[in-house]
C-alpha positions as CSV (number, residue, x, y, z in Angstrom):
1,X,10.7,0.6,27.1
2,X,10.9,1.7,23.3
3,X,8.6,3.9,21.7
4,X,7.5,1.4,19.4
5,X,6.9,-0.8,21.9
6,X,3.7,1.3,22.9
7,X,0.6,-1.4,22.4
8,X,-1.8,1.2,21.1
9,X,0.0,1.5,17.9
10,X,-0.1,-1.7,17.0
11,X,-3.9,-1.6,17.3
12,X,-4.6,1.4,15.2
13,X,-1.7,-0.2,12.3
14,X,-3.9,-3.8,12.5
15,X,-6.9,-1.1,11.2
16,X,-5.4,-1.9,8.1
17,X,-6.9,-5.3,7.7
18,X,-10.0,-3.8,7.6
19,X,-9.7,-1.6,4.7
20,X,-10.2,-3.8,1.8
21,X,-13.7,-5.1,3.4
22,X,-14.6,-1.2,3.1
23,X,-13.6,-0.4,-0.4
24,X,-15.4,-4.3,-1.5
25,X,-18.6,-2.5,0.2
26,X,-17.9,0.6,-1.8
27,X,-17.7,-1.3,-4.9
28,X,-20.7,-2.9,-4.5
29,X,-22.3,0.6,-3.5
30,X,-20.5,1.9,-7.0
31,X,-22.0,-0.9,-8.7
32,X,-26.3,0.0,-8.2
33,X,-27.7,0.6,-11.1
34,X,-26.4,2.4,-14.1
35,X,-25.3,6.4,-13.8
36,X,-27.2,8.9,-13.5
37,X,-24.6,11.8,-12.9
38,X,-22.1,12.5,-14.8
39,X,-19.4,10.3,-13.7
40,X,-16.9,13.0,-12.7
41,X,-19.8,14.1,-10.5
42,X,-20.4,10.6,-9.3
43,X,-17.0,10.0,-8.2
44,X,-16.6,13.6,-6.9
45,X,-19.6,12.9,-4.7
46,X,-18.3,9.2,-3.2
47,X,-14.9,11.0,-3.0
48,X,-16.6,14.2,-1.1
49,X,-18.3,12.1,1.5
50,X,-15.7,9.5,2.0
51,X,-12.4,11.8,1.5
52,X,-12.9,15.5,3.3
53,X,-14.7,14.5,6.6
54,X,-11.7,12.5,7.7
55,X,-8.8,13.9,5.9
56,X,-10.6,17.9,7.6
57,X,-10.2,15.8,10.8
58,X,-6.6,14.6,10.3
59,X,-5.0,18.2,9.3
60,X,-7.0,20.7,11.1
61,X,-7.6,18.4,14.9
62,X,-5.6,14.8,14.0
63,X,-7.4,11.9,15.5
64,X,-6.2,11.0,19.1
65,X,-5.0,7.5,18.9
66,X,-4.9,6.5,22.6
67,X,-8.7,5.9,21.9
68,X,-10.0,2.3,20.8
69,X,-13.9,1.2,20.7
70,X,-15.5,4.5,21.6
71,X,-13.2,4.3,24.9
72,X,-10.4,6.9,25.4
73,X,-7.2,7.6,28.2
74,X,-7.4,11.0,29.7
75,X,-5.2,13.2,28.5
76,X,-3.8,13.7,32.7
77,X,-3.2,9.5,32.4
78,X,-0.5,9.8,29.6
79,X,2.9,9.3,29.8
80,X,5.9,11.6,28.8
81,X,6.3,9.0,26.0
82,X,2.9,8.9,24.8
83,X,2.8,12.8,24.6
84,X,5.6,12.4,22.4
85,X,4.2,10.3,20.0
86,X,1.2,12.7,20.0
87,X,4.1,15.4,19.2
88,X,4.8,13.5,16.0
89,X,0.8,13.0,15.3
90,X,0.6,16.4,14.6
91,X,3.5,18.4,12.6
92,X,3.6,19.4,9.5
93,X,4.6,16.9,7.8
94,X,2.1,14.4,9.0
95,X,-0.7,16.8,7.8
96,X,1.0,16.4,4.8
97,X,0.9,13.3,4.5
98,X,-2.8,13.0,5.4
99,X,-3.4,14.8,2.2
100,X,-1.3,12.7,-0.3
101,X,-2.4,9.5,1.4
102,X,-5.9,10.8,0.3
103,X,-4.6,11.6,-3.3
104,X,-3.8,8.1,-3.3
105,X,-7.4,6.7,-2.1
106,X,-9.0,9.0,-4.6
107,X,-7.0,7.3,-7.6
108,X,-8.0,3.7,-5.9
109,X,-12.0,5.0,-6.0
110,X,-11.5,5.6,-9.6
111,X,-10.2,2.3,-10.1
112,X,-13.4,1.2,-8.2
113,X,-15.6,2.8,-10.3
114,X,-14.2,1.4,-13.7
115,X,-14.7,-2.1,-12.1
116,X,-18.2,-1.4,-10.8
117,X,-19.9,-2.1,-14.2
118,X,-18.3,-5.5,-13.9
119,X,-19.5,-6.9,-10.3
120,X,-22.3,-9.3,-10.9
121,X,-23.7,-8.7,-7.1
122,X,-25.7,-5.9,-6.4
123,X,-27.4,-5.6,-2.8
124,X,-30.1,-3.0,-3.7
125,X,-32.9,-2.3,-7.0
126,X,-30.9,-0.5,-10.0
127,X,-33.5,2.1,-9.3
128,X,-31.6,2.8,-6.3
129,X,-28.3,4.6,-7.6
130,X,-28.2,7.3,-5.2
131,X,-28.6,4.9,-2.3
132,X,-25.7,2.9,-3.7
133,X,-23.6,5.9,-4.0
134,X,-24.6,7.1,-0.5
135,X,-23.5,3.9,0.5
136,X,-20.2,4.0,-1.1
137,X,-19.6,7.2,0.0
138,X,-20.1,5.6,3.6
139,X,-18.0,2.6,3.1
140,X,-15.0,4.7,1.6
141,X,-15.1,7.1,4.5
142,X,-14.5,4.0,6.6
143,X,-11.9,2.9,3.9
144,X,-10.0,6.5,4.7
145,X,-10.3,6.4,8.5
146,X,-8.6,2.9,8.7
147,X,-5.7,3.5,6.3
148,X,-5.1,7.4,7.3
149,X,-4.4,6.5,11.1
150,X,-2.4,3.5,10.2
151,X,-0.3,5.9,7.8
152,X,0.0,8.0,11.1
153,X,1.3,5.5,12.9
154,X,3.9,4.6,10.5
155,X,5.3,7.7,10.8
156,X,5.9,7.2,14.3
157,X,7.0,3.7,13.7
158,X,9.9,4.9,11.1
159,X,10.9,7.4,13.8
160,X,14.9,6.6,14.8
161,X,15.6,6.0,18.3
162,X,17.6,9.6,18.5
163,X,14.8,11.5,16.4
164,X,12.4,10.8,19.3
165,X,14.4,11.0,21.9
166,X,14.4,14.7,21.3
167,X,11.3,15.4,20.7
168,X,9.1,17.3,23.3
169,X,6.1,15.9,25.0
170,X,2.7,17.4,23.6
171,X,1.4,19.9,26.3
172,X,-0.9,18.3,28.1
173,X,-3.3,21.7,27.8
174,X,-3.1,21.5,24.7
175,X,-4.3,17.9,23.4
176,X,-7.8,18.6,24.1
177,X,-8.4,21.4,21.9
178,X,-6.1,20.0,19.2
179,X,-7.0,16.2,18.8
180,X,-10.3,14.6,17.9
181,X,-11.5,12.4,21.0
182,X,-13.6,10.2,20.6
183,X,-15.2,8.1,23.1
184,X,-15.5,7.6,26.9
185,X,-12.5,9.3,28.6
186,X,-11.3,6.3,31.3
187,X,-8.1,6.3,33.6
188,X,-7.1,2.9,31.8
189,X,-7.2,2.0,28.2
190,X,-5.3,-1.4,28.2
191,X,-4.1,-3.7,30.8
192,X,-0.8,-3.3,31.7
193,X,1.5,-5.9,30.9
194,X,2.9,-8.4,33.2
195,X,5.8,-8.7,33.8
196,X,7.1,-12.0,33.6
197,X,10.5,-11.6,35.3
198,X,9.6,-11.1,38.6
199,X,11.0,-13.4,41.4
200,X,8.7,-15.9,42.9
């Protein structure tokens, strides 16, 4: 079976969808009330919460993906293949990525903030600025974690057939202490797949 055929992939890329509900919640955070910060200090706050907690995770222990809803496989239950995609989770390159997928997010919050003095809505008192920025913060945290691990996953995606083939399986020692796991460690993440073609 290909690589790309791996299910869990698919579910982390489909995070994607949920990315512009997270920045419309940061905009409305962004739009509370009037400054009371300088705005380069504003933004650098909203970009400071939302920004370094999950790009920190992504370079220095990348998130494990074989994890979905708080529910994760053992590292013991995964496949030479899926140790390979880990393999490609965490080089160099994807690090690097991390970080200019972040650049890019950063220039999107700015955006955000221009058009917060625009949005009609507010869900809290203009008294409550720093509330709305905490929020924002909050919501553009989420906005990171669901487009950085999709962007992860892309790179795997975009991976040729002979590139992977040659790549060597994670060691299985090693995931622990080098992947963020989140979640309840189970022998089974998803239900295998049935297979259609067998004889009756």
């Amino acid at each position: 079976m290909s690589f790309r055929s791996e299910p869990i992939l698919w579910i982390h890329l489909s995070g994607l969808a949920a990315v512009p509900l997270c920045l419309d919640a940061c905009l409305l955070g962004l739009a509370v009330g009037d400054p009371v910060f300088p705005v380069w200090l504003e933004v650098s706050l909203v970009a400071a919460i939302g920004v370094v907690p999950v790009v920190w995770m992504q370079v220095q222990r990348p998130f494990y993906i074989f994890a979905v809803l708080a529910i994760a496989l053992k590292q013991e239950k995964l496949t030479i293949q899926q140790r390979q995609i880990l393999s490609l989770i965490n080089t160099r390159a994807s690090k690097v990525l991390a970080i200019l997928t972040a650049v890019l997010l950063v220039t999107v919050l700015w955006q955000l903030y221009q058009t917060a003095p625009m949005v009609a809505l507010s869900l809290l008192p203009r008294e409550w600025r720093i509330v709305g920025l905490l929020l924002a913060g909050c919501s553009f945290a989420f906005a990171n974690l669901f487009f950085q691990i999709p962007v992860s996953v892309m790179r795997v995606l975009v991976t040729s057939d002979a590139e992977f083939a040659v790549i060597k399986p994670y060691p299985q020692e090693k995931i622990a202490p080098d992947f963020t796991i989140l979640g309840l460690q189970v022998n089974q993440l998803l239900p295998k797949l049935v297979d259609t073609h067998t004889e009756n």
